[in-house]
C-alpha positions as CSV (number, residue, x, y, z in Angstrom):
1,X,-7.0,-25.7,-8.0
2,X,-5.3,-25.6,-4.5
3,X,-2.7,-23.6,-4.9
4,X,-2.3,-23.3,-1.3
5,X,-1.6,-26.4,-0.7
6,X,-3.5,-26.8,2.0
7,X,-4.5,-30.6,1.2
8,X,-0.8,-32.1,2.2
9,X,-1.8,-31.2,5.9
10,X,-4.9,-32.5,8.3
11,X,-5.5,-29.0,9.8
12,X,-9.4,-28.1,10.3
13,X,-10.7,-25.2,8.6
14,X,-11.2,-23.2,12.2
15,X,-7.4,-23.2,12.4
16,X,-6.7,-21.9,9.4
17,X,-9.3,-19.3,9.7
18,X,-7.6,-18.4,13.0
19,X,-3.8,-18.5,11.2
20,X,-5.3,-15.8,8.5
21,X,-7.2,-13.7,10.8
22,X,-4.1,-13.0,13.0
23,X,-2.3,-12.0,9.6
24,X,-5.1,-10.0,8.3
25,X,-5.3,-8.1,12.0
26,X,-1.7,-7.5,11.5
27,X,-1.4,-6.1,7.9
28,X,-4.0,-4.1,8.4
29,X,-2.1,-2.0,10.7
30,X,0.8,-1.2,8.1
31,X,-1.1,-0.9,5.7
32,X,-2.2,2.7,4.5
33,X,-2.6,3.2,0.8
34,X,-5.4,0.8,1.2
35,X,-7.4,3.7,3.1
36,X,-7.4,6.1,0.5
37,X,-7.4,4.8,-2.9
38,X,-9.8,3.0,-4.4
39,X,-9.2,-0.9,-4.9
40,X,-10.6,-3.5,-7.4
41,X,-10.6,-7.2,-7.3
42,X,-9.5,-9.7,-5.6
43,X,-9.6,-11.3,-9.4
44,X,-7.4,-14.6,-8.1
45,X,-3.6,-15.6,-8.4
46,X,-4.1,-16.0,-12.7
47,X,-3.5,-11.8,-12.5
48,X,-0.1,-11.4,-13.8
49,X,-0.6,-7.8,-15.6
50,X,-2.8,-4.8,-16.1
51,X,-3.5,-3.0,-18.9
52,X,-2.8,1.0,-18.6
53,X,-4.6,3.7,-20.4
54,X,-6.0,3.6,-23.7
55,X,-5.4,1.6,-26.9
56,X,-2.7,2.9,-28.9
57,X,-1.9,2.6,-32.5
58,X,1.2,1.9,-32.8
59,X,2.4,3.9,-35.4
60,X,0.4,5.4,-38.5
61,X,0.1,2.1,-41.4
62,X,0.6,3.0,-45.2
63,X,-2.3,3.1,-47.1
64,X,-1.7,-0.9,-48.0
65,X,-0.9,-1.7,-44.5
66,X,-3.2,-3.2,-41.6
67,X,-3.1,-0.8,-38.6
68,X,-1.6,-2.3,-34.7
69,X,-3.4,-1.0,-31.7
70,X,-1.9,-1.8,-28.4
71,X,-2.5,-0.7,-24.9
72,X,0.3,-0.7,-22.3
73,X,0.0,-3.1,-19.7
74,X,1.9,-3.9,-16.2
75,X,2.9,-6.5,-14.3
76,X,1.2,-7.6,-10.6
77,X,4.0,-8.1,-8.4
78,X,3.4,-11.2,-6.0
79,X,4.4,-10.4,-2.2
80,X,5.6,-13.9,-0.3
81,X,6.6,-14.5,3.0
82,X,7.3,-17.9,4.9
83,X,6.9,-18.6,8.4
84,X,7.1,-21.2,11.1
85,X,5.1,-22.8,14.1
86,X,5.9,-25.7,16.5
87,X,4.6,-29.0,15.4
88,X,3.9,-29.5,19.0
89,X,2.6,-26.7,19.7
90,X,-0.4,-26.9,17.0
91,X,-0.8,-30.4,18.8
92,X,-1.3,-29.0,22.1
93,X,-3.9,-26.5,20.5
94,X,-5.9,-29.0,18.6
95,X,-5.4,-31.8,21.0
96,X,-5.9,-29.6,24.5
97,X,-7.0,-26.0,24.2
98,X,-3.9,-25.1,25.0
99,X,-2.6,-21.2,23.5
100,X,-1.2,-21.0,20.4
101,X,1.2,-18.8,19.1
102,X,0.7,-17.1,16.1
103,X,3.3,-14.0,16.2
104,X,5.4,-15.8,13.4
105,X,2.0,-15.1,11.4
106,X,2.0,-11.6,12.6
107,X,5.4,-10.8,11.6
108,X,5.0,-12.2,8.4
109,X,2.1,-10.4,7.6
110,X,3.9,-7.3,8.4
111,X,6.5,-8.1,6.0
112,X,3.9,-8.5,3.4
113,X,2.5,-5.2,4.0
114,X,5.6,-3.0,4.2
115,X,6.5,-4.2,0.4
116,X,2.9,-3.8,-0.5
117,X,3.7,-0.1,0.8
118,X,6.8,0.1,-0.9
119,X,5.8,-0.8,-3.9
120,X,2.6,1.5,-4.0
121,X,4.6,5.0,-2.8
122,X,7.9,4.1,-4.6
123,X,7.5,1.3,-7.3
124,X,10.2,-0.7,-8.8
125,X,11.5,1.8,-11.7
126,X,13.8,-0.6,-13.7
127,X,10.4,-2.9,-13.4
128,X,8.6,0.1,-15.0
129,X,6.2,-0.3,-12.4
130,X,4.9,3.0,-11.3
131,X,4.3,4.8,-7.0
132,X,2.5,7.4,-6.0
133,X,6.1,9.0,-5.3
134,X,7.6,9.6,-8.5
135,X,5.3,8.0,-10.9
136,X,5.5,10.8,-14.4
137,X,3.5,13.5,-14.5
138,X,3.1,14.1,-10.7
139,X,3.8,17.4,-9.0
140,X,5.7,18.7,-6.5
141,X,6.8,21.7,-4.3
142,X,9.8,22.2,-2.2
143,X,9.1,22.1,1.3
144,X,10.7,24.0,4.7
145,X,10.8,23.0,8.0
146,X,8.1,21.8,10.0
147,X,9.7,22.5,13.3
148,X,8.0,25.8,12.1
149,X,4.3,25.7,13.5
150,X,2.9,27.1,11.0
151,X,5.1,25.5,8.2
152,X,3.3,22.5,7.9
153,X,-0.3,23.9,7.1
154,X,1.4,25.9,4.6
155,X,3.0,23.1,2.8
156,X,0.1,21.3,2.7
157,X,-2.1,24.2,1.7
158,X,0.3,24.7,-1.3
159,X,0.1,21.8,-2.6
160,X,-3.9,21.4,-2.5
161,X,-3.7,24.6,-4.5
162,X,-1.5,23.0,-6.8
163,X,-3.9,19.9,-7.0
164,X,-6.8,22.4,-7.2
165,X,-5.1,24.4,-10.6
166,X,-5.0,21.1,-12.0
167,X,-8.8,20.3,-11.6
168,X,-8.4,18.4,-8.7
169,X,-10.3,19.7,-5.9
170,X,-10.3,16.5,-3.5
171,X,-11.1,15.4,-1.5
172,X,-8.0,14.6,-0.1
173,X,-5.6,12.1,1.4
174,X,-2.1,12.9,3.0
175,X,0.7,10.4,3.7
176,X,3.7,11.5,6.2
177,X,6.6,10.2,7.1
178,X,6.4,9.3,10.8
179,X,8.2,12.2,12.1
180,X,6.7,14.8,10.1
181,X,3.3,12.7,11.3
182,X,4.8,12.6,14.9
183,X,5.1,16.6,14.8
184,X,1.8,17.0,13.8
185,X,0.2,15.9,17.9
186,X,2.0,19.6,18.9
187,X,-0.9,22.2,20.0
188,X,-0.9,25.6,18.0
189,X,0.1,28.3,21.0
190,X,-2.3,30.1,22.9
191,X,-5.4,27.3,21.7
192,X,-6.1,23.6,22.5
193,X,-5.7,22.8,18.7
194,X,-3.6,20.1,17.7
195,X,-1.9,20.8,14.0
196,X,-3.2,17.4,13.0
197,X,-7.0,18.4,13.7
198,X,-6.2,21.9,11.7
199,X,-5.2,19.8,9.0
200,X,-7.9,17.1,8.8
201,X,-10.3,20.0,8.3
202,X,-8.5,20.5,4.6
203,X,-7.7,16.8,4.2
204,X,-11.1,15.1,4.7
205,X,-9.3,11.5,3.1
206,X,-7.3,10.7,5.6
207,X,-4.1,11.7,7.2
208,X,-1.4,9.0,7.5
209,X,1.8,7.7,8.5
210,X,3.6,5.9,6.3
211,X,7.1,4.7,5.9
212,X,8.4,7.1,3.1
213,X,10.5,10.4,3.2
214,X,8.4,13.8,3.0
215,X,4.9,13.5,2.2
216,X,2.5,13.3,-0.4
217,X,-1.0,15.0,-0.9
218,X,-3.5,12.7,-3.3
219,X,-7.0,13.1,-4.2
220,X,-8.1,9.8,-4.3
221,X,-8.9,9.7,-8.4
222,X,-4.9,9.1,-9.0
223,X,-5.3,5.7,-9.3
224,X,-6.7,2.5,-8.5
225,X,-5.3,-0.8,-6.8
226,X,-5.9,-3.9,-8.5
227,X,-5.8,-6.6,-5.9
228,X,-5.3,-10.1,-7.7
229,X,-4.9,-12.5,-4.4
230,X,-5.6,-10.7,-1.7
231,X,-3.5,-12.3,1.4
232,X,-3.7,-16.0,2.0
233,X,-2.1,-18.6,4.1
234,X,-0.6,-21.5,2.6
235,X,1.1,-24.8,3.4
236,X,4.9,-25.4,2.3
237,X,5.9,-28.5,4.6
238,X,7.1,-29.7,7.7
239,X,10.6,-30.6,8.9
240,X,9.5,-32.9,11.9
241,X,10.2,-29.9,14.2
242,X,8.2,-26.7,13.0
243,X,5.2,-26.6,10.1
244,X,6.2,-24.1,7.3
245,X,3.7,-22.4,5.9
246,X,3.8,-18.8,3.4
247,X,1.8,-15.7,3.2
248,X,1.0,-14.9,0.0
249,X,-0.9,-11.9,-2.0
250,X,-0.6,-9.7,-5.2
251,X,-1.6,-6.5,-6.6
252,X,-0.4,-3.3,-8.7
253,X,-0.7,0.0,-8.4
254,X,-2.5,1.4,-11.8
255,X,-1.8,5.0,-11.7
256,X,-5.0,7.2,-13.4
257,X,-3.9,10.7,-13.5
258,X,-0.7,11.7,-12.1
259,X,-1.3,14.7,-12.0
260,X,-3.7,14.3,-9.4
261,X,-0.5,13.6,-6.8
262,X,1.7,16.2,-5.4
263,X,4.7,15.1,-3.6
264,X,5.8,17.4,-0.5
265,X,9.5,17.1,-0.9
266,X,11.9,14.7,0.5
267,X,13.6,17.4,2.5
268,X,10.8,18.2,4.8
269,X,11.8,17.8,8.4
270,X,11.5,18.8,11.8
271,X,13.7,21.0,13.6
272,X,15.8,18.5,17.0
């Protein structure tokens, strides 16, 4: 099954290689959840939901009755996003050498990857699908201000306690939101320490920047992404002027052990 469609158009397998490995380059730059927690799959575009925890019976039978066991399950979001290049301008590649253009990929691929990053931190709540963010069962502490040199260690070091009193003892990963991130290249006074090294030493998983408000502290065992198709170019048409074609991928955040998160709040910021 072809269900890129990649048959309707006469394009040799180097280019298409080349059209995916410009998107991959740039989703992989966005992309951060993908560092930290574990992933599974791809298992192909037939992924539409996830089952979640452990079979269930659905409530207790009478003595006469047959007994229901269910588990809960999720859906796997797909992520789309079309783009264009010149007619001509392919011809002049495949026909001449000539450079070709393959931004429109790029951006695309960024689009792709800043959903796939929404959905992972904050999910879609009327979807019931769950983030890292404010997925149940997760905890959180207040945060102050990290124009405070010494707040942001703090902070973090309170919530890897809280982790730790909850059996999690890492390692760990933090995600920032880039200005809390952006603080972190200031050098503690009187050393050549950068607060970003100091914290590395506690969060061996990775520090990140990510497009969320606050931060989050995870050891790794929260959860699991379950990639169905990971991202892949396809063909949609051509108007005479410009080929169409779509990136396309899916996957789902299956979240393990809330408990295992601890969101940072929203209202950390840095002093102007």
């Amino acid at each position: 099954m072809d269900h890129l469609a990649r048959e309707q158009v006469s394009f040799p397998d180097a280019l298409w290689s080349r059209i995916e490995a410009a998107a991959v380059s740039a989703a992989r730059d966005r992309l951060t959840a993908r560092r930290f927690l574990p992933l599974e799959g791809p298992f192909g575009i037939g992924l539409t939901a996830i089952e979640c925890g452990d079979d269930r019976i659905l409530r207790q039978p009478r003595a006469d009755e047959a007994v229901s066991v269910m588990a809960r399950t999720q859906p796997v979001p797909a992520i789309r996003h079309i783009f264009r290049l010149s007619i001509r301008r392919i011809a002049a590649y495949l026909e001449q050498g000539q450079p070709l253009d393959l931004s429109p990929a790029e951006d695309a691929a960024e689009a792709v990857a800043d959903r796939e990053e929404e959905l992972i931190y904050r999910g879609e709540p009327d979807l019931h699908l769950p983030g890292l963010l404010g997925c149940e069962g997760h905890l959180e502490i207040a945060a102050g201000d990290w124009g405070a040199i010494e707040r942001a260690l703090d902070d973090v070091l309170a919530a890897a306690t809280r982790l730790d009193e909850a059996g999690h003892r890492g390692p760990y990963a933090l995600a920032l939101a880039p200005a809390l991130y952006n603080g972190l290249f200031r050098l503690y006074p009187g050393t050549d320490v950068l607060q970003l090294e100091h914290l590395r030493r506690l969060c061996t998983a990775g520090i990140f920047k990510a497009q969320i408000e606050g931060a989050v502290l995870v050891d790794p065992r929260a959860g699991t992404l379950i990639l169905g198709q990971d991202l892949q170019a396809g063909y949609v048409g051509q108007d005479g002027i410009y080929y169409q074609f779509y990136l396309a991928e899916s996957i789902a955040l299956r979240v393990d052990d809330a408990s295992a998160i601890c969101t940072i709040g929203a209202s950390a910021k840095r002093s102007s």
